[in-house]
C-alpha positions as CSV (number, residue, x, y, z in Angstrom):
1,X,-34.2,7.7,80.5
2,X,-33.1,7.7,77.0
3,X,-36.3,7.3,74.1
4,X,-35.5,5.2,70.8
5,X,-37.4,4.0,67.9
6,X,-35.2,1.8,66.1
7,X,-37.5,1.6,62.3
8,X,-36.6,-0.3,59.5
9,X,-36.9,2.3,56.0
10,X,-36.1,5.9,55.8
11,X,-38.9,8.3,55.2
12,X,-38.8,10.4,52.2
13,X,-38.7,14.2,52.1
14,X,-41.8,15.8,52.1
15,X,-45.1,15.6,54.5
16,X,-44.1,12.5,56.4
17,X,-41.0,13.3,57.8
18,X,-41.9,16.6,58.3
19,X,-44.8,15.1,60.8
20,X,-42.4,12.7,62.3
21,X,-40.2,15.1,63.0
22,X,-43.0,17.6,64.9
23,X,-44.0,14.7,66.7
24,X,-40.7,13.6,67.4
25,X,-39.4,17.0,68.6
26,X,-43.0,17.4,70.8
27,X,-42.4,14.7,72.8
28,X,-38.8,15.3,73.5
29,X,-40.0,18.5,74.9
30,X,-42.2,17.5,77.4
31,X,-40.4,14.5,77.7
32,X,-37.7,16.3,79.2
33,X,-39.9,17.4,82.7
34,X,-40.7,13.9,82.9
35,X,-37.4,12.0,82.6
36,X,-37.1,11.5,79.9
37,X,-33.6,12.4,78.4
38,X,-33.8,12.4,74.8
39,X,-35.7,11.0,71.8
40,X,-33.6,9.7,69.5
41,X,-35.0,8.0,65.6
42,X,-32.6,5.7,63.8
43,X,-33.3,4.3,61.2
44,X,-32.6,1.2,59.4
45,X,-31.8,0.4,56.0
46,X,-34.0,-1.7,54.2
47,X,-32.2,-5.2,53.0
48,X,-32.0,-5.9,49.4
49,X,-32.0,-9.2,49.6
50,X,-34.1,-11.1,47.3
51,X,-35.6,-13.7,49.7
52,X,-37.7,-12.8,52.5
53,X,-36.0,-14.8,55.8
54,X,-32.8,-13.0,54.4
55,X,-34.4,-9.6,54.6
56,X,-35.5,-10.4,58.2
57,X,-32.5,-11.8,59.0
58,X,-30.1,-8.9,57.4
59,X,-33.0,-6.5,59.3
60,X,-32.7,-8.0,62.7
61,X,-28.9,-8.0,63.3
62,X,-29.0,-4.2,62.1
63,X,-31.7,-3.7,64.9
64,X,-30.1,-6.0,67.2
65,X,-26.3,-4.5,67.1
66,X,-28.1,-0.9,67.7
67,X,-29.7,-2.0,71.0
68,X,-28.8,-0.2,74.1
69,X,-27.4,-2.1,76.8
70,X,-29.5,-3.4,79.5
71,X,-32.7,-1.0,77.2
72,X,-35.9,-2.3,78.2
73,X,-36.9,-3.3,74.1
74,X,-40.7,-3.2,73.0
75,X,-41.2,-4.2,69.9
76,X,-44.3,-3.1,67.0
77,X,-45.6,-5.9,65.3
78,X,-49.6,-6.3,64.0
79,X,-49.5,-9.7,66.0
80,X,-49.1,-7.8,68.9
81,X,-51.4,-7.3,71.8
82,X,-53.7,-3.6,71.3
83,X,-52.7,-1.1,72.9
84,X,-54.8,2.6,73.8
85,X,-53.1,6.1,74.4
86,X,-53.7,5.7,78.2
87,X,-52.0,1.9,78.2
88,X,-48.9,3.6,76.3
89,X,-48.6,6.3,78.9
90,X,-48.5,3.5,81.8
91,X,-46.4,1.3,80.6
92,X,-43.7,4.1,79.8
93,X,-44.6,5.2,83.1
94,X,-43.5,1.9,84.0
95,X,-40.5,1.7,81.9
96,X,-39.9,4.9,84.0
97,X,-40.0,3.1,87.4
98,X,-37.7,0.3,86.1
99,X,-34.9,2.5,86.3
100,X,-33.5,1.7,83.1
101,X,-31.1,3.5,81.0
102,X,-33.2,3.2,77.8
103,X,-36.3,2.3,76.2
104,X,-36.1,1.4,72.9
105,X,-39.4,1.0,70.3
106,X,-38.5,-1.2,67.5
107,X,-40.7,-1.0,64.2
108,X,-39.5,-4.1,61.6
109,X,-39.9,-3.7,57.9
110,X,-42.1,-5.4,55.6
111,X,-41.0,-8.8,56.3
112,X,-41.2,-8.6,60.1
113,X,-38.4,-9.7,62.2
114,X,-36.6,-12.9,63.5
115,X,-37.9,-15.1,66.3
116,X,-34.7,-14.2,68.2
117,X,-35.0,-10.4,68.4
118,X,-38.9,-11.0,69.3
119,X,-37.6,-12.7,72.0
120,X,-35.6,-10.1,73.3
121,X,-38.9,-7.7,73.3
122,X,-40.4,-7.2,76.9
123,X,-43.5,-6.6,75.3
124,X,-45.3,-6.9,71.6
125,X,-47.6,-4.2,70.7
126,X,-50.1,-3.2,67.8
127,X,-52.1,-0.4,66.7
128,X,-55.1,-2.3,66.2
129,X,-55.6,-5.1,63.5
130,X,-55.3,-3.9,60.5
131,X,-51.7,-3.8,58.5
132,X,-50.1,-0.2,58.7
133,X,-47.5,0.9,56.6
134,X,-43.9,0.4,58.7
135,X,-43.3,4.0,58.0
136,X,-47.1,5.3,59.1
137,X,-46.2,3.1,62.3
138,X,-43.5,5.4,63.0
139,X,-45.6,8.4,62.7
140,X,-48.3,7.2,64.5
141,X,-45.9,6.2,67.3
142,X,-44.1,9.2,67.6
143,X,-47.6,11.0,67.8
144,X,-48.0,8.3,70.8
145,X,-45.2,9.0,72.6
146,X,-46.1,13.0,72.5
147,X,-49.8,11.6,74.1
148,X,-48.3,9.4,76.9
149,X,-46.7,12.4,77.9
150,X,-49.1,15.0,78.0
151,X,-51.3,11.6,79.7
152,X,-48.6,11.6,82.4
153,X,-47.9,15.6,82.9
154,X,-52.0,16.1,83.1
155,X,-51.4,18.3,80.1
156,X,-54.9,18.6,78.2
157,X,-53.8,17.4,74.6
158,X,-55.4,14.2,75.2
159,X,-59.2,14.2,76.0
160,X,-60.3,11.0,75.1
């Protein structure tokens, strides 16, 4: 099963990227002995539009045109119901068992997205209440995704 976090913003050179991309590159690794194919970042530019719906709007279609076909999507937003390192690891363990050709994370940008791609999302997710950076939400789900894994291979990375 294909892996993709479709993220609204690019991330600068320097110390964030460079963790995304050791996250990123960790849980394609072990990804690979447990399915999954590939994990693959894109990311979307930010809309310069001067109103706020626009900027969703503009954002949305982006997102929307880049989803795979038939992906199951699951969707970052701080509305979103909690969810811990084990719960991640099921329900891509889940994603698994659905037999899909892709899942694909989506992280909006600052204005959030549209009702209509929310309501293509299988399910809504948040790292806890408080408001994190779009691009710290990256990092901290690619660090996720590296957890789930070592969750589902029994790999001793994750000890909480």
């Amino acid at each position: 099963m294909r892996v993709m976090v479709a993220a609204v913003g690019r991330l600068k050179q320097g110390a964030e990227r460079e963790l995304a991309a050791a996250y990123r590159k960790r849980a394609e690794a072990l990804g690979r002995s447990l399915g999954l194919r590939q994990i693959e970042v894109v990311e979307i530019r930010e809309s310069r539009a001067r109103d706020a719906e626009r900027r969703r709007l503009e954002e949305s279609i982006a997102i929307a045109n880049l989803l795979p076909d038939g992906a199951i999507v699951i969707l970052f937003d701080q509305a979103g119901e909690n969810i811990d390192s084990r719960g991640l690891a099921a329900l891509l363990q889940k994603c698994r068992e659905e037999n899909r050709s892709a899942v694909c994370f989506v992280i909006g940008g600052a204005d959030g997205i549209t009702q209509s791609l929310r309501g293509r999302a299988w399910r809504v997710l948040a790292f806890g209440a408080a408001t994190w950076p779009h691009q710290l939400v990256r990092i901290m789900l690619l660090e996720q995704l590296y957890r789930a894994g070592t969750i589902l291979a029994g790999h001793p990375y994750h000890r909480g």
